[in-house]
N, CA, C and O atoms as CSV, one atom per row, in Angstrom:
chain,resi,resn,atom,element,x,y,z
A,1,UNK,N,N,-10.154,10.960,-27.128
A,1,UNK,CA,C,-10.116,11.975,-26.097
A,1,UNK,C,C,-10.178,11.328,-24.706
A,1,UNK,O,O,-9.636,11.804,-23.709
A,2,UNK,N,N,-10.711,10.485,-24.734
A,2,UNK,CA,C,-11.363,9.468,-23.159
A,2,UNK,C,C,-9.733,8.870,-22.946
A,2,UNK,O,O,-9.381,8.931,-21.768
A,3,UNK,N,N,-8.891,8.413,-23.711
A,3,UNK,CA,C,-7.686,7.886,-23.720
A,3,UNK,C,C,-6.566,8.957,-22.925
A,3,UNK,O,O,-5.923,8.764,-21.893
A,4,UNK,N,N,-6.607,10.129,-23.815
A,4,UNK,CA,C,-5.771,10.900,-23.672
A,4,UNK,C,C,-6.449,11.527,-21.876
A,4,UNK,O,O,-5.534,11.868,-21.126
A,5,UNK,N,N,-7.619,11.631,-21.394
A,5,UNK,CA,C,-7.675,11.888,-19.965
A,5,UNK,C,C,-7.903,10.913,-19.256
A,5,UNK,O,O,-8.411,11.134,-18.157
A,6,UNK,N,N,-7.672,9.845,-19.559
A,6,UNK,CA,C,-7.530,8.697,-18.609
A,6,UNK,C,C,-6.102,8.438,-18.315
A,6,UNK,O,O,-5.787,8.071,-17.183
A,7,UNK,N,N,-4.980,8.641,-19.480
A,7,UNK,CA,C,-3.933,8.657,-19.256
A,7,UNK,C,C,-3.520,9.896,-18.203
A,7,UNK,O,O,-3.475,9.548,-17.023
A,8,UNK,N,N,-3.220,11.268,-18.484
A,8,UNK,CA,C,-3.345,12.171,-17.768
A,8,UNK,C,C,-4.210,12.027,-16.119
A,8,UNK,O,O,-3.574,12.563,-15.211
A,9,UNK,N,N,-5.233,11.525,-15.796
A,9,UNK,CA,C,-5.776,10.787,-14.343
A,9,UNK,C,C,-4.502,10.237,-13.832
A,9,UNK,O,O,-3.861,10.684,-12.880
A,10,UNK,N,N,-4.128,8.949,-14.763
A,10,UNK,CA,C,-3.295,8.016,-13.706
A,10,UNK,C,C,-2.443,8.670,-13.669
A,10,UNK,O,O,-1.861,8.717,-12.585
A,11,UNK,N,N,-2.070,9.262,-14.465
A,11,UNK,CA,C,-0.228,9.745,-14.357
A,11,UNK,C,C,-0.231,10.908,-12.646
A,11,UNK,O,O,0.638,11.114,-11.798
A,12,UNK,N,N,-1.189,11.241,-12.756
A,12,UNK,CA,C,-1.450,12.968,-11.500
A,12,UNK,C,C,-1.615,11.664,-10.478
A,12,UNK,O,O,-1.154,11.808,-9.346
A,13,UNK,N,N,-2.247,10.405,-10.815
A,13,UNK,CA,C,-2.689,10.037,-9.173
A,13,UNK,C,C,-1.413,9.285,-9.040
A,13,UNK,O,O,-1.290,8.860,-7.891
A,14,UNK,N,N,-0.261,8.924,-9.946
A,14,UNK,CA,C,0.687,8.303,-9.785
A,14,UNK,C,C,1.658,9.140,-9.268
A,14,UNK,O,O,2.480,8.578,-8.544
A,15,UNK,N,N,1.827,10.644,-9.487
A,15,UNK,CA,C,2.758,11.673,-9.084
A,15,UNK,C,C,2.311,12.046,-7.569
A,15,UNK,O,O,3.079,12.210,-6.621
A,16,UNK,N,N,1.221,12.122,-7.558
A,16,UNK,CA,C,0.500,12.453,-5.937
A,16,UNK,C,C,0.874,11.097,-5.036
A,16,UNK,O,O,1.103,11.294,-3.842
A,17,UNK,N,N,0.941,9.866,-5.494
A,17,UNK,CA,C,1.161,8.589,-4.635
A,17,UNK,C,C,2.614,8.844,-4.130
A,17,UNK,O,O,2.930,8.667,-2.953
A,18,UNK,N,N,3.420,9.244,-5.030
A,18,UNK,CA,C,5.012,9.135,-4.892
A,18,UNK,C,C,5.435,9.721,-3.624
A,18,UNK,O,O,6.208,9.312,-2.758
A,19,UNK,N,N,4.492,11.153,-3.767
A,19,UNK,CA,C,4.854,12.215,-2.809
A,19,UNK,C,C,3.815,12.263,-1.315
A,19,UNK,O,O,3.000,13.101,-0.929
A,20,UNK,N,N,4.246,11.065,-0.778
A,20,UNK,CA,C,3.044,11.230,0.341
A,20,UNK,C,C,3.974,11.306,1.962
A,20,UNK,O,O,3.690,10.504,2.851
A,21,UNK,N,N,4.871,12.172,2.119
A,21,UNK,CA,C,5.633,12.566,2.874
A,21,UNK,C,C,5.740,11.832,3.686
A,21,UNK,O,O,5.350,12.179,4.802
A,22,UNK,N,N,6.217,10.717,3.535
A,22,UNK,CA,C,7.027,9.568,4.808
A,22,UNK,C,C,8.289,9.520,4.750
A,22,UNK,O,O,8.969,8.965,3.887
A,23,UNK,N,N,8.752,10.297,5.979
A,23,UNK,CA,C,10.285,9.773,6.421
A,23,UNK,C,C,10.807,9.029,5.908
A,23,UNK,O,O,10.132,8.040,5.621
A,24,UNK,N,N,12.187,9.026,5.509
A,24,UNK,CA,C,12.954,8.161,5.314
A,24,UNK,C,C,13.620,7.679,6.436
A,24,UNK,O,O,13.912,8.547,7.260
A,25,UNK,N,N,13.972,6.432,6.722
A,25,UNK,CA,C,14.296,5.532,7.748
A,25,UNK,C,C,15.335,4.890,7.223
A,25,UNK,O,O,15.299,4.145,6.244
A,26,UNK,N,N,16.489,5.241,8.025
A,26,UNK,CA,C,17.886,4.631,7.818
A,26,UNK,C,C,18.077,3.086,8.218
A,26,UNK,O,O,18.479,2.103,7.595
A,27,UNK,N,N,17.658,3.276,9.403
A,27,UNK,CA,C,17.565,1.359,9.735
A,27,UNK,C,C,16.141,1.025,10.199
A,27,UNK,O,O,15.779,1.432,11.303
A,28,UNK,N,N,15.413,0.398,9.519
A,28,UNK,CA,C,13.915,0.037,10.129
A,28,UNK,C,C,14.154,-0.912,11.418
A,28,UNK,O,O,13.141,-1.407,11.912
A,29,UNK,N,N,15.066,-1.128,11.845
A,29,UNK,CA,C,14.723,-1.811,12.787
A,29,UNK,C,C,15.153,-1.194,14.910
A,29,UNK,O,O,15.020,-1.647,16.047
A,30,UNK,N,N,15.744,0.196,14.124
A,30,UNK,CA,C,15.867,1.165,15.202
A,30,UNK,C,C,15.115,2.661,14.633
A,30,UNK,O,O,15.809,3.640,14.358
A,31,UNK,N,N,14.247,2.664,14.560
A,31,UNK,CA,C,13.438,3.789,13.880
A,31,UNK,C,C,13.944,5.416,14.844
A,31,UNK,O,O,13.978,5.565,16.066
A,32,UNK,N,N,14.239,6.307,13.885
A,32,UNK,CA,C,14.522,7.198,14.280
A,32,UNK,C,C,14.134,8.605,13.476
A,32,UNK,O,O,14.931,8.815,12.562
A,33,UNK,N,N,13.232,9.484,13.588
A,33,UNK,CA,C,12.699,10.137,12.681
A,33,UNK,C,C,12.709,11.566,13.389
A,33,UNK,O,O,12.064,11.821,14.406
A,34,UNK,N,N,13.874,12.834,12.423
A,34,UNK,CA,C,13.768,13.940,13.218
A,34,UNK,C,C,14.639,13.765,15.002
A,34,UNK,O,O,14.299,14.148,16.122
A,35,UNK,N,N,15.631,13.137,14.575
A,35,UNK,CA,C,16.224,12.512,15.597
A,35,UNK,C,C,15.396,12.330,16.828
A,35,UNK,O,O,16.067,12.660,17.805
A,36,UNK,N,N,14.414,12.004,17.098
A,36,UNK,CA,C,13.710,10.936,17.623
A,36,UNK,C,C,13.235,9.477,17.740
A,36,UNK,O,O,12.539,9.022,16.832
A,37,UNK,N,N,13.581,8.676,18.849
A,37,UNK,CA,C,13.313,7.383,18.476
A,37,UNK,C,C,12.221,7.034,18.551
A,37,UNK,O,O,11.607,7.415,19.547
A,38,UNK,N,N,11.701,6.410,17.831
A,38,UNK,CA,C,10.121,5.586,18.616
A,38,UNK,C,C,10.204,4.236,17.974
A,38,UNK,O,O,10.900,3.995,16.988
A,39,UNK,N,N,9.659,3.615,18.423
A,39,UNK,CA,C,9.365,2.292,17.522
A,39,UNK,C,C,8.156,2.130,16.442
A,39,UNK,O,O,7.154,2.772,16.127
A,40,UNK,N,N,8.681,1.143,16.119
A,40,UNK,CA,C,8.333,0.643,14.528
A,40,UNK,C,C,6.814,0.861,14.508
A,40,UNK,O,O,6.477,1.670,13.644
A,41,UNK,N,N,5.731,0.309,15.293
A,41,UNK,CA,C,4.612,0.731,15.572
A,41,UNK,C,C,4.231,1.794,15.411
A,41,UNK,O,O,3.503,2.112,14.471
A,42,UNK,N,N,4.630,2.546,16.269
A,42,UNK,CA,C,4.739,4.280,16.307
A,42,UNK,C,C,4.696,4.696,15.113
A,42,UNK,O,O,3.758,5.317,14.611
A,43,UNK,N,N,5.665,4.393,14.609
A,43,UNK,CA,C,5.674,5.220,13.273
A,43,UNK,C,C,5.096,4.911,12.001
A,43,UNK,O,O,5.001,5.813,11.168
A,44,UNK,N,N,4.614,3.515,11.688
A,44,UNK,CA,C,3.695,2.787,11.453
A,44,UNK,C,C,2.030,3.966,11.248
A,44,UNK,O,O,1.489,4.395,10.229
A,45,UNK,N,N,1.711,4.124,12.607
A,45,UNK,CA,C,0.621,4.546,12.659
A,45,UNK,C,C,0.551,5.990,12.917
A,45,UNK,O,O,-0.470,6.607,13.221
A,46,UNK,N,N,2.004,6.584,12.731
A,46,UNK,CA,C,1.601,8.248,12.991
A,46,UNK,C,C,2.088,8.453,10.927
A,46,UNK,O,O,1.499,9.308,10.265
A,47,UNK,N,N,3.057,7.630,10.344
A,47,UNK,CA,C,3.102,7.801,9.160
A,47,UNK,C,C,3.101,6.975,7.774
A,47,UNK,O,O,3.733,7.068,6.722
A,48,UNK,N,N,2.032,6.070,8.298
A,48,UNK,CA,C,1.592,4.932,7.553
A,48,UNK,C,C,0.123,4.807,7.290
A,48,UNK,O,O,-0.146,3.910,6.492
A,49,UNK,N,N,-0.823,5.436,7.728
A,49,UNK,CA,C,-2.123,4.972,7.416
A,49,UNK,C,C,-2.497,5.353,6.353
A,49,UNK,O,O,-2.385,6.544,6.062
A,50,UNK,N,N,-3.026,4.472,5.511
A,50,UNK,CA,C,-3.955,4.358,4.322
A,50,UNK,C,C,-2.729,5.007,3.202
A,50,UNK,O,O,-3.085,5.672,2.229
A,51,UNK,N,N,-1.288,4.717,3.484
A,51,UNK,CA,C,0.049,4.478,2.261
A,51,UNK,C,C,0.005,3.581,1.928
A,51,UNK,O,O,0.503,2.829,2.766
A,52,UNK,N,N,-0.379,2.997,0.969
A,52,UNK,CA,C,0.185,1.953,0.847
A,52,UNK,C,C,1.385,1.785,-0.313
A,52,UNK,O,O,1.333,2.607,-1.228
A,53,UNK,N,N,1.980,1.236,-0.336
A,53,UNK,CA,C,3.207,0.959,-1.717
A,53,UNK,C,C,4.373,1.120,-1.078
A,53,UNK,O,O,5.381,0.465,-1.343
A,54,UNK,N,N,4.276,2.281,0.078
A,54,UNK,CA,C,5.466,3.274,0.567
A,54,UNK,C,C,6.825,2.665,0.751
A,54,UNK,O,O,6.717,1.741,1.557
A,55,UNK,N,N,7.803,2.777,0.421
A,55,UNK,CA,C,8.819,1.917,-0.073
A,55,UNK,C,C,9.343,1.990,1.647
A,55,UNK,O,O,9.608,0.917,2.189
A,56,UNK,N,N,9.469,3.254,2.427
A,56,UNK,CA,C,9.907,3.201,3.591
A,56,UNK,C,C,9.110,1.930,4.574
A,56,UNK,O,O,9.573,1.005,5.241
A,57,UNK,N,N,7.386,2.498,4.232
A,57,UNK,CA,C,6.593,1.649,5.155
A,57,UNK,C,C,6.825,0.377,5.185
A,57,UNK,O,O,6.932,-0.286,6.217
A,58,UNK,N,N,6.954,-0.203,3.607
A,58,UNK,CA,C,7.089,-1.131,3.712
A,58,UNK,C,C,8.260,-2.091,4.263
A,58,UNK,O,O,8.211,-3.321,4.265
A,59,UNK,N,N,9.661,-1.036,4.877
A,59,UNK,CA,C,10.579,-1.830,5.082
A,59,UNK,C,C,10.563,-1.380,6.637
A,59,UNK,O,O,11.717,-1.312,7.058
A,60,UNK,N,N,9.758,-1.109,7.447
A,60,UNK,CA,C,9.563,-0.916,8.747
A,60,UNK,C,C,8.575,-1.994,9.310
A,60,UNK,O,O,8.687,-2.551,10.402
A,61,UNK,N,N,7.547,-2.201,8.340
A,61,UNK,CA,C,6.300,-3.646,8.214
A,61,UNK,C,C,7.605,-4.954,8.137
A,61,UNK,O,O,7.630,-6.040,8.716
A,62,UNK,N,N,8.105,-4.644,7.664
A,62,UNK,CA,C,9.166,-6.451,6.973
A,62,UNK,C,C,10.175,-6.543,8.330
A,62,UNK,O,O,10.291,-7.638,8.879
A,63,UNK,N,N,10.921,-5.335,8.871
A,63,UNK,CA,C,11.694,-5.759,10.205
A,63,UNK,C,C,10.554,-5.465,11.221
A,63,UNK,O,O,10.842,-5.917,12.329
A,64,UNK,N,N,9.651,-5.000,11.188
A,64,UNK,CA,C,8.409,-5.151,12.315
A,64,UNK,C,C,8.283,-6.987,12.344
A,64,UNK,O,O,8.466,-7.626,13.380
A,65,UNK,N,N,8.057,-7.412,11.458
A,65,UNK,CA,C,7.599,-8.866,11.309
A,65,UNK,C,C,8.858,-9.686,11.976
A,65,UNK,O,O,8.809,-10.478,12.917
A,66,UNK,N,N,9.940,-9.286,11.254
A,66,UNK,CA,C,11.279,-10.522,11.636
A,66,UNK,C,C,11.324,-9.683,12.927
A,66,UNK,O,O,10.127,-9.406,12.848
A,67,UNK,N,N,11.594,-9.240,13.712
A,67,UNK,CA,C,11.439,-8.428,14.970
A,67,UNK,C,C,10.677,-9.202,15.894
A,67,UNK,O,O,11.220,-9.582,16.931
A,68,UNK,N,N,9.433,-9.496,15.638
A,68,UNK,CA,C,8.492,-10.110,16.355
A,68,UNK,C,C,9.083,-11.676,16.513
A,68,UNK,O,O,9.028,-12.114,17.662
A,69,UNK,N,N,9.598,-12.497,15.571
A,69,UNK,CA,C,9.906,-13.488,15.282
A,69,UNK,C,C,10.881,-13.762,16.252
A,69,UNK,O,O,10.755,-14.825,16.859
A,70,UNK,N,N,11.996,-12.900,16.579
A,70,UNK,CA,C,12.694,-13.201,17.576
A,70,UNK,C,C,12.994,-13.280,19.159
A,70,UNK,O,O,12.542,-12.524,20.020
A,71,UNK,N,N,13.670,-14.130,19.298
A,71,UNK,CA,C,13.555,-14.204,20.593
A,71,UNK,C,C,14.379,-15.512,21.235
A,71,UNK,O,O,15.237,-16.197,20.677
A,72,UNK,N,N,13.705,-15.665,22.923
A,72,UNK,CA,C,14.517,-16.918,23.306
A,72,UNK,C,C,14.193,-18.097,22.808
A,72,UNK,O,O,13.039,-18.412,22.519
A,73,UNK,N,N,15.144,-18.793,22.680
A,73,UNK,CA,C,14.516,-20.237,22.023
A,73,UNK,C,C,14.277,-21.247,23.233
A,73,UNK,O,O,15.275,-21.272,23.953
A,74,UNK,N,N,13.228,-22.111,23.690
A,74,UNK,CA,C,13.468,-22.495,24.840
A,74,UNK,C,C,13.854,-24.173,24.651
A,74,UNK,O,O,13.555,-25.010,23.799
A,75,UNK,N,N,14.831,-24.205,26.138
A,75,UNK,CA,C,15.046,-25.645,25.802
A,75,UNK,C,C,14.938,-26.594,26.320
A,75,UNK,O,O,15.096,-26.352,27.517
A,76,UNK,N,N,14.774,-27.502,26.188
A,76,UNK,CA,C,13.878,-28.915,26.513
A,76,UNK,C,C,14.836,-29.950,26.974
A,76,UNK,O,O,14.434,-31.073,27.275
């Protein structure tokens, strides 16, 4: 019996994880949500806190990072 509602637990907290209403984001690296722009930050922290897994979040975190990375190269 302990089996059969432990299974039933994960499965509800696995269906509730799926559905945790974050935008979908066409290009993470020009964020645009509700045809509004904001940046990656922004949206980060108005639809990212305490998601974690979020397949969107996570591809707004990955061009947040290479984003930061770029820039002028200086020369010597």
């Amino acid at each position: 019996m302990k089996k059969l509602w432990f299974a039933a637990l994960s499965t509800a907290a696995l269906l509730t994880a799926c559905s945790d209403d974050v935008p979908t984001v066409e290009d993470p690296h020009n964020v645009v949500v509700d045809g509004e722009k904001m940046t990656q930050a922004d949206f980060l922290q108005k639809h990212c806190v305490a998601k974690t897994g979020n397949e969107n979040c996570e591809k707004v975190k990955n061009a947040m990072s290479k984003d930061a990375t770029k820039g002028a190269v200086p020369r010597f």
